[in-house]
PLY file of the C-alpha trace (Angstrom):
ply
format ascii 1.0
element vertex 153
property float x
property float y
property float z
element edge 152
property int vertex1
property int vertex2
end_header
0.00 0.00 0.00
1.04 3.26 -0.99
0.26 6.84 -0.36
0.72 10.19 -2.14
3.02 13.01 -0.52
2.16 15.38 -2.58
5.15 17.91 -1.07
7.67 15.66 -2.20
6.35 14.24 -5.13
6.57 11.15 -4.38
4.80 8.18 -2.63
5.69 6.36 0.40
5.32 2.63 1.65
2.67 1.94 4.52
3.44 -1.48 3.94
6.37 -3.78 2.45
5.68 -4.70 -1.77
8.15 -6.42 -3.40
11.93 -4.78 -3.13
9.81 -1.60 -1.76
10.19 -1.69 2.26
7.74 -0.05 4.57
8.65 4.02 5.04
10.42 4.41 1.94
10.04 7.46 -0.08
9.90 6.63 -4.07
9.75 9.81 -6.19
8.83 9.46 -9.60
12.27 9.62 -10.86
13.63 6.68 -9.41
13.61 3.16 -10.60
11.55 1.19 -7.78
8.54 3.84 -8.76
8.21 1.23 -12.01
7.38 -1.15 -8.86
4.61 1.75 -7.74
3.40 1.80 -11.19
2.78 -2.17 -11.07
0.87 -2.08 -7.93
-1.11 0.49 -9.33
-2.10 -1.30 -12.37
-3.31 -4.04 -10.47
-6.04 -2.01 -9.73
-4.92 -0.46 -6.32
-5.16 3.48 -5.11
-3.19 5.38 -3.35
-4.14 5.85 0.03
-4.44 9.31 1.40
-1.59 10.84 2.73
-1.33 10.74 6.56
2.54 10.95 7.27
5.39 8.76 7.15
4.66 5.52 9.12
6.81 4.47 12.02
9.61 2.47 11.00
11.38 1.81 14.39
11.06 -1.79 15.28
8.91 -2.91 18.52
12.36 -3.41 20.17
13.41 0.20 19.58
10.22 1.45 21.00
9.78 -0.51 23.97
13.70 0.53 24.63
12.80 3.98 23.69
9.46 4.20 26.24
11.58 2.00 28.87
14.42 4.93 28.78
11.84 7.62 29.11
9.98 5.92 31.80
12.99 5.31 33.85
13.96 9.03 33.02
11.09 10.18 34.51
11.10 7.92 37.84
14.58 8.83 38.27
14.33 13.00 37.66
10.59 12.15 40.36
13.22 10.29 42.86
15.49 13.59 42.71
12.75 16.04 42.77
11.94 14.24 46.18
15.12 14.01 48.06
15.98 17.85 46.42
12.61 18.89 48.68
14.90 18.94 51.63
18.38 20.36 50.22
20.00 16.60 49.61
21.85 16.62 45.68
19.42 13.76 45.13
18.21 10.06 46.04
21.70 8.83 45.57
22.95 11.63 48.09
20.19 11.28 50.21
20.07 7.22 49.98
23.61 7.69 52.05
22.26 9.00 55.40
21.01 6.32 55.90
23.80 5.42 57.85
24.45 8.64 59.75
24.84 9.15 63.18
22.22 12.00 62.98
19.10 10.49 64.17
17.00 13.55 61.85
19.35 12.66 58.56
19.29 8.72 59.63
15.84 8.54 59.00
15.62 10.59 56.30
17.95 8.43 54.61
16.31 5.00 55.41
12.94 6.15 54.67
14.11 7.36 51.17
15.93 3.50 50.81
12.65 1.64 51.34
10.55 4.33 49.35
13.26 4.24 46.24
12.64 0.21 46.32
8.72 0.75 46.40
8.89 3.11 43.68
11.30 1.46 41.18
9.86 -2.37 42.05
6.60 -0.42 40.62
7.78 1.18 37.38
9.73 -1.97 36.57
6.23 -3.69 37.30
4.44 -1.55 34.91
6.96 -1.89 32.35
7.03 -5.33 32.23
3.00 -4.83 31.57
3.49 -2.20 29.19
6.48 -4.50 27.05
3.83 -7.67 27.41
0.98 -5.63 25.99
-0.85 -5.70 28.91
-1.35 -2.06 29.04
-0.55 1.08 27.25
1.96 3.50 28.23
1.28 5.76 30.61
2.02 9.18 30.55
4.29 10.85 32.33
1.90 12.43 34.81
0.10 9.18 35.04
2.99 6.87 35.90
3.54 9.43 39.21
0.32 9.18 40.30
0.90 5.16 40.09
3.97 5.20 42.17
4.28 5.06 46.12
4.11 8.12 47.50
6.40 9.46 50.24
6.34 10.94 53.59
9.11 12.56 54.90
9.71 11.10 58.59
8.92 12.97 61.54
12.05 12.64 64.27
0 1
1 2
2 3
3 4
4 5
5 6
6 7
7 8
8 9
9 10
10 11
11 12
12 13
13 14
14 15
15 16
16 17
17 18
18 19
19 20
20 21
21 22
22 23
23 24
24 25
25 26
26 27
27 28
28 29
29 30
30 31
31 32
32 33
33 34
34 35
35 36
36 37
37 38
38 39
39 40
40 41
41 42
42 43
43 44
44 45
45 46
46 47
47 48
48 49
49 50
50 51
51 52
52 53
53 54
54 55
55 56
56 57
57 58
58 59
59 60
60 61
61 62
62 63
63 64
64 65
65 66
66 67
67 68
68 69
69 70
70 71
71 72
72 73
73 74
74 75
75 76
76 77
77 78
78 79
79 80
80 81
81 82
82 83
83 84
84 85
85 86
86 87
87 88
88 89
89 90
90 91
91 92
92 93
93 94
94 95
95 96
96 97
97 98
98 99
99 100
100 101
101 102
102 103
103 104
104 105
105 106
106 107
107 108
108 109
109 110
110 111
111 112
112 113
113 114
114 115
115 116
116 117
117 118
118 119
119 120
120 121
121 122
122 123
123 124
124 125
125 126
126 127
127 128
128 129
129 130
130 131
131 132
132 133
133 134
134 135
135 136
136 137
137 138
138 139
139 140
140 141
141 142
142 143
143 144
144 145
145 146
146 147
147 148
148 149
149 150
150 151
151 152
């Protein structure tokens, strides 16, 4: 199946025909559009244009929604720990094991609430990779994660 892009005179593959693969752009002037012309004759029409299709395969996707997932969760983590003047999680993650009761529990609470929170994304990717589930949006995937409460000492 082809379509007509009429701004660069030429057609381009929504779906693989012959040596013609799927996202190509065949102007007129080069030798696969005989291929076009073929397709055409057997008594097809061109589709109407609706953009160029998405030629990434699943793999690159899923890698390319896992990395901004994770992006997110990790800049959410940051945005946390930041609340109360730590770098980040990492930085924060490390009181854990000060001898300041106040930055002691800061620090623990933030180790068990990164676990939560990652064991979750990691959850709903796996769902999202299986086709369980769509993507969520940014804003949505926060709203599914554990939230956190800074501890009181």
């Amino acid at each position: 199946m082809f379509s007509h892009d009429k701004d660069q005179s030429a057609v381009v593959c929504l779906q693989d025909y012959g040596r013609i693969k799927r996202g190509a752009v065949v102007p007129k002037t080069n030798e696969l559009y005989a291929d076009v012309e073929q397709w055409l004759t057997e008594g097809n029409d061109l589709a109407p244009f609706g953009g160029y299709p998405d030629t990434r395969s699943q793999s690159e996707t899923e890698q390319d929604i896992r990395k901004l997932l994770t992006s997110v969760v990790q800049s959410h983590l940051d945005a946390t720990a930041q609340e109360r003047n730590y770098d980040g999680i990492l930085s924060l993650c490390t009181y854990a094991t000060s001898s300041d009761p106040k930055f002691a529990a800061e620090g623990q609470a933030c180790v068990e609430w990164r676990d939560q929170v990652w064991a979750k994304c990691y959850q709903i990717l796996a769902d999202v990779e299986a086709g369980n589930r769509p993507a969520p949006t940014e804003d949505e995937l926060i709203a599914e994660l554990p939230t956190f409460e800074w501890p009181v000492v």
